[in-house]
N, CA and C atoms as an extended XYZ file, in Angstrom:
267
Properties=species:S:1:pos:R:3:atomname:S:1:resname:S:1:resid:I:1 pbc="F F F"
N       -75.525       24.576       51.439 N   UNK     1
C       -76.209       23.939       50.325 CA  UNK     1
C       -75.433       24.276       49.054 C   UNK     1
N       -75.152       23.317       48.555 N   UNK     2
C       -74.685       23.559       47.023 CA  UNK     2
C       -75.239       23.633       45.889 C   UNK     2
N       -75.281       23.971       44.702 N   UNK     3
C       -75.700       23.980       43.764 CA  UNK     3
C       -76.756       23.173       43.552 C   UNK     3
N       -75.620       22.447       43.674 N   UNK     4
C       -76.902       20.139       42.611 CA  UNK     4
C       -77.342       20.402       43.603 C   UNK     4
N       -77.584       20.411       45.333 N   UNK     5
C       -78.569       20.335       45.936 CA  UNK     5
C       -79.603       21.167       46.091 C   UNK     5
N       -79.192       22.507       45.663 N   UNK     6
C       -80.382       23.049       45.295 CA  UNK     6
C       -81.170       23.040       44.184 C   UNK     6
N       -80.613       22.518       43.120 N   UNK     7
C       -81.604       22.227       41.814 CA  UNK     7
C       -81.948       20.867       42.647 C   UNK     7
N       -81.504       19.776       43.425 N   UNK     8
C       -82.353       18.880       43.638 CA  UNK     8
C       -83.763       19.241       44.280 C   UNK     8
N       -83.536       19.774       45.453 N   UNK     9
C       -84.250       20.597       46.327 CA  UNK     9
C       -85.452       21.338       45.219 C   UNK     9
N       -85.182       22.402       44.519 N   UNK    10
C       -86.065       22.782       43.059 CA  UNK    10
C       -86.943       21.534       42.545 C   UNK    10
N       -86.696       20.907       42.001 N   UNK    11
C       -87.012       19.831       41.429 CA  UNK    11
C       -87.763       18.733       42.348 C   UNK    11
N       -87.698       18.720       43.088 N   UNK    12
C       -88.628       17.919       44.292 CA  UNK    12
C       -90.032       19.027       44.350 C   UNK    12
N       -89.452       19.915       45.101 N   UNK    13
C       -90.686       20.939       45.635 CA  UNK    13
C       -91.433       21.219       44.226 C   UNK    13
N       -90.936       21.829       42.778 N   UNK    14
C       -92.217       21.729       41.889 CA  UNK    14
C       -92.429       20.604       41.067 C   UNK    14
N       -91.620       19.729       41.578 N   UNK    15
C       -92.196       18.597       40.813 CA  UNK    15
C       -91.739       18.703       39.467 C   UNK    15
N       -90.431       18.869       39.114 N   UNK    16
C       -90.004       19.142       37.631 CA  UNK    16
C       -88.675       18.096       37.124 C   UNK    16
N       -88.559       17.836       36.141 N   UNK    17
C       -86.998       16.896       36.129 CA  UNK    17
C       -85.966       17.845       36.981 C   UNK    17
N       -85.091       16.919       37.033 N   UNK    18
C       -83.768       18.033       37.685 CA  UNK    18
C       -83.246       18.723       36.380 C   UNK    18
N       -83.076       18.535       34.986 N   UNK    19
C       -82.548       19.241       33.933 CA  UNK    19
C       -83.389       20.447       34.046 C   UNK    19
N       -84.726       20.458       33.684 N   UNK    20
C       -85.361       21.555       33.637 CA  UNK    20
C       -85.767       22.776       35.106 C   UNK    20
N       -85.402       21.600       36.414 N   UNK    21
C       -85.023       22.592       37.789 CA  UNK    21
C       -83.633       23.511       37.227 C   UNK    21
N       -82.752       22.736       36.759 N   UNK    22
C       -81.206       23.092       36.648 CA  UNK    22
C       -81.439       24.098       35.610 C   UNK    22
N       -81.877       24.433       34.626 N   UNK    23
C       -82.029       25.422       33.713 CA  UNK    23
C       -83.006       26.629       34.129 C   UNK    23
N       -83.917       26.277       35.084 N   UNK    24
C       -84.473       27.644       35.564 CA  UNK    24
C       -83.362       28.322       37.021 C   UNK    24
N       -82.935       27.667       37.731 N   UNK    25
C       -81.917       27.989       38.482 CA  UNK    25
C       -80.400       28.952       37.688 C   UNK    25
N       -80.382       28.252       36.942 N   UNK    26
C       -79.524       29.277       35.974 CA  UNK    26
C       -79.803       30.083       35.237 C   UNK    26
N       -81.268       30.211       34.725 N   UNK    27
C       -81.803       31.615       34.147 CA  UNK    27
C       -81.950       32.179       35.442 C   UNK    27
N       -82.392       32.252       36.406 N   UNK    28
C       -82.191       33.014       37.670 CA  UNK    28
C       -81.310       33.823       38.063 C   UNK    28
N       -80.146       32.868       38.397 N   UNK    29
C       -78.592       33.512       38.268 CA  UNK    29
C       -77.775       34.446       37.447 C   UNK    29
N       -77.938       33.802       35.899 N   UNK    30
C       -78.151       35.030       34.751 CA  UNK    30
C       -78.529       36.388       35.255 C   UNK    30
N       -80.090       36.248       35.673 N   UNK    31
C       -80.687       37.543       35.525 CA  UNK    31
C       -80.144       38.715       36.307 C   UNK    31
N       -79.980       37.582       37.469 N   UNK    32
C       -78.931       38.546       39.082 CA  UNK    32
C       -77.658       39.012       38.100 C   UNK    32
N       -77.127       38.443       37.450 N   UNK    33
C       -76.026       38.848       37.215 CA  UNK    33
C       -75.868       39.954       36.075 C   UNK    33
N       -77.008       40.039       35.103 N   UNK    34
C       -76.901       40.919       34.407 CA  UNK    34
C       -77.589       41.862       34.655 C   UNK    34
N       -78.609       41.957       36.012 N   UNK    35
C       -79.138       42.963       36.595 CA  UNK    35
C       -78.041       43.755       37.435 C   UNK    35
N       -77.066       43.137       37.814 N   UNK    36
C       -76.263       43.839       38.636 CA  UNK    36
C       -74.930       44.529       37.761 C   UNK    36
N       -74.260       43.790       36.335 N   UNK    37
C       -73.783       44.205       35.196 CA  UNK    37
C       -74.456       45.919       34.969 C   UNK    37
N       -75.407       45.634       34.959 N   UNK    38
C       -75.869       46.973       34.160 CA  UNK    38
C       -76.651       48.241       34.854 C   UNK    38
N       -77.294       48.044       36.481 N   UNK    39
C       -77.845       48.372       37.019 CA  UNK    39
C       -77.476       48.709       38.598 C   UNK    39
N       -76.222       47.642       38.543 N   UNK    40
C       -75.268       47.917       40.039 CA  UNK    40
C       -76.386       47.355       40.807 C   UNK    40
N       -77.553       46.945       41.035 N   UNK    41
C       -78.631       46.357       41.753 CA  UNK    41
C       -79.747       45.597       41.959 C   UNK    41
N       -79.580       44.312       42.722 N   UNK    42
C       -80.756       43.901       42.574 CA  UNK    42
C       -81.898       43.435       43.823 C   UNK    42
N       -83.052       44.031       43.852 N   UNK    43
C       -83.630       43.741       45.076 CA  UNK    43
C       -84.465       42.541       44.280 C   UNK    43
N       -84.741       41.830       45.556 N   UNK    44
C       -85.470       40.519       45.808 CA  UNK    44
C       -86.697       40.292       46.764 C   UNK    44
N       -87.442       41.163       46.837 N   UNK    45
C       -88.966       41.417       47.488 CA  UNK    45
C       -88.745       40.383       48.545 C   UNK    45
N       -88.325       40.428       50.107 N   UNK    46
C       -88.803       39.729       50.940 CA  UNK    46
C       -87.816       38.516       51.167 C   UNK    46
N       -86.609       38.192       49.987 N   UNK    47
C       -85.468       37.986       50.123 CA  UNK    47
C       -83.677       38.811       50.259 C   UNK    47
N       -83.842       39.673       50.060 N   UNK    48
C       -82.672       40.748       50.158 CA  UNK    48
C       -82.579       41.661       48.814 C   UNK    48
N       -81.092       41.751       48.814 N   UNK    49
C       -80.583       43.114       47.898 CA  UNK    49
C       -79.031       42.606       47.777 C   UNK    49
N       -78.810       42.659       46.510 N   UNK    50
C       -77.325       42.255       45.746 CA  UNK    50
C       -77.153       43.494       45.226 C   UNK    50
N       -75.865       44.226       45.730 N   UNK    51
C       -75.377       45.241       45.353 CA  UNK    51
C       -74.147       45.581       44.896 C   UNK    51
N       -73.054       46.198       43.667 N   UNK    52
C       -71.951       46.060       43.674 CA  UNK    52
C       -71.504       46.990       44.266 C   UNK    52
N       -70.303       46.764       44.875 N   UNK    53
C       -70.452       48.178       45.783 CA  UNK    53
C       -68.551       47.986       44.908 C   UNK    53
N       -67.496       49.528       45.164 N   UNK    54
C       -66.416       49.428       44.717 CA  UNK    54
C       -65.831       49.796       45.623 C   UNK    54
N       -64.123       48.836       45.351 N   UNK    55
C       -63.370       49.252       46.827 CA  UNK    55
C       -62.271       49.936       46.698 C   UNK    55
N       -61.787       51.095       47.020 N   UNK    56
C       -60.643       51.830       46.716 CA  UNK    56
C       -59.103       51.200       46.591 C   UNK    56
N       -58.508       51.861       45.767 N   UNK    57
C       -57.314       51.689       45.373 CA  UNK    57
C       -56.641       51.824       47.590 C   UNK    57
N       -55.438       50.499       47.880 N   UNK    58
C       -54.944       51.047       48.989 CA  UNK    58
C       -53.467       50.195       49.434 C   UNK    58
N       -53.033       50.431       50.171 N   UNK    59
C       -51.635       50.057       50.190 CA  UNK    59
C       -51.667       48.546       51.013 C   UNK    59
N       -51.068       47.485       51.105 N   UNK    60
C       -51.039       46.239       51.399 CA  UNK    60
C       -49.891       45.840       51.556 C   UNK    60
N       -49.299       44.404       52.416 N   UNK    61
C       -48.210       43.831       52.310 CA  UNK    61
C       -48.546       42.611       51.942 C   UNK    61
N       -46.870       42.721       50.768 N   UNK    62
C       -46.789       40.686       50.515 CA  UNK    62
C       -46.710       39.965       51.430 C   UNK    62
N       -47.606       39.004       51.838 N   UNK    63
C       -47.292       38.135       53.183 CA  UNK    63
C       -45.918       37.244       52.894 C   UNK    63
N       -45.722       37.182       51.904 N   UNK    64
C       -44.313       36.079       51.389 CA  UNK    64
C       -42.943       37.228       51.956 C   UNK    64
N       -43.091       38.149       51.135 N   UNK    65
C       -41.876       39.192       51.503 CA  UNK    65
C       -41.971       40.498       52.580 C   UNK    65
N       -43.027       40.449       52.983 N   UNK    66
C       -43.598       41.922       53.925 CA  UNK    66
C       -43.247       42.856       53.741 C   UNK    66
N       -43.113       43.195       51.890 N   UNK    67
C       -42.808       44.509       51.169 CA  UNK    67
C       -44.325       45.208       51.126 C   UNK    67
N       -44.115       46.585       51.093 N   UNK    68
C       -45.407       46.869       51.070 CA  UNK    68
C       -45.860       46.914       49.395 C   UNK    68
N       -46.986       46.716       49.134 N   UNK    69
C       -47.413       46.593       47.798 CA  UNK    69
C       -48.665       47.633       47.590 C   UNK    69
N       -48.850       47.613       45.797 N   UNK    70
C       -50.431       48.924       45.845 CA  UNK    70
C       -51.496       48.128       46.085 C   UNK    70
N       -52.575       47.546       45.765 N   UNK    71
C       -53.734       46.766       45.985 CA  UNK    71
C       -54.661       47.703       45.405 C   UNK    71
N       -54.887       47.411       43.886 N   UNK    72
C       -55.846       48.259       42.882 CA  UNK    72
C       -56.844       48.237       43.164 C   UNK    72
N       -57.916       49.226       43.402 N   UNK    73
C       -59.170       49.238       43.009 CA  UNK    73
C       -59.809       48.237       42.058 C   UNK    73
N       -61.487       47.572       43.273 N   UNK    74
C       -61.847       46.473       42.543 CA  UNK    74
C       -63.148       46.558       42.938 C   UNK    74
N       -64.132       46.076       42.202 N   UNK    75
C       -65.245       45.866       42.338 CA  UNK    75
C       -65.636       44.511       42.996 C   UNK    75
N       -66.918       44.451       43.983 N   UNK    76
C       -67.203       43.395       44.516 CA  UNK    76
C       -68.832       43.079       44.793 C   UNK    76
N       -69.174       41.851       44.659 N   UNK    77
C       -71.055       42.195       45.086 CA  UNK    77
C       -71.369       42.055       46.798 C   UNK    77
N       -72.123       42.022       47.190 N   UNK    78
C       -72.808       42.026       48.396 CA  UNK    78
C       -73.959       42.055       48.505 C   UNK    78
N       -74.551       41.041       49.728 N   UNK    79
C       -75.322       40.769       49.710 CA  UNK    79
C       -76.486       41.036       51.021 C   UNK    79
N       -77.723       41.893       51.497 N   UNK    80
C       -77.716       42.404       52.413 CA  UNK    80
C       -79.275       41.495       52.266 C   UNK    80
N       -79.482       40.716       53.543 N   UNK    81
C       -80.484       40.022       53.601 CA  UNK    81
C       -82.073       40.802       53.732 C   UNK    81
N       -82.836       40.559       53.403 N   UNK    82
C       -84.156       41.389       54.062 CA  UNK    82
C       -84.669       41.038       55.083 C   UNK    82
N       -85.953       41.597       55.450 N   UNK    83
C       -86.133       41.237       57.110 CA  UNK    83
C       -86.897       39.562       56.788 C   UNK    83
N       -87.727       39.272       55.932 N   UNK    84
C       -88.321       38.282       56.085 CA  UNK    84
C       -87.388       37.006       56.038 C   UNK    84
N       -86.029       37.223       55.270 N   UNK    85
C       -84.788       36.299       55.628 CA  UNK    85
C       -84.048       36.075       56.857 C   UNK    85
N       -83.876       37.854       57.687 N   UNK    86
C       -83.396       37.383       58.941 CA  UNK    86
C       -84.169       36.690       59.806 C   UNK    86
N       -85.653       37.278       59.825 N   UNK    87
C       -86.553       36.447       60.695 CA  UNK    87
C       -86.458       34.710       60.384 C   UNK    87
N       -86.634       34.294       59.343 N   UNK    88
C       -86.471       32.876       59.242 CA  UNK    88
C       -84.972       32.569       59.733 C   UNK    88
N       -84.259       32.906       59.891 N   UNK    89
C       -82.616       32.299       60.317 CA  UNK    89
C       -82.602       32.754       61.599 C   UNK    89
């Protein structure tokens, strides 16, 4: 599912224009994102847990030249479903 289809999807089920589905879908997203900015976490009661987790500095090869290279330390999110999500899938 993509985006527009999920603000379509939004916008059907409460019965709202798609502009104003599309603007609560993105205050949503916002919030995940600046909950996880500042807090490293966000649980979702009965939908999961978005977490940033960080990945160590480690050694790698260029696939172009098969020199070995460093591969810096980086941050990444993740996403760990809850049970009432696995049960539905």
């Amino acid at each position: 599912m993509t985006k527009t289809e999920l603000v379509d999807k939004v916008s059907e089920i409460l019965s709202l224009s798609r502009a104003e589905a599309q603007r609560q879908i993105e205050t949503v997203l916002e919030a995940i994102a600046v909950g996880l900015t500042t807090d490293d976490k966000v649980l979702i009661q009965g939908f999961g847990t978005f977490t940033v987790k960080t990945r160590k500095a480690r050694m790698g090869r260029n696939p172009q030249t098969k020199e070995p290279m460093q591969i810096p330390a980086s941050k990444t999110v993740t996403f760990k479903p809850g049970q009432d999500l696995k049960n539905r899938v």
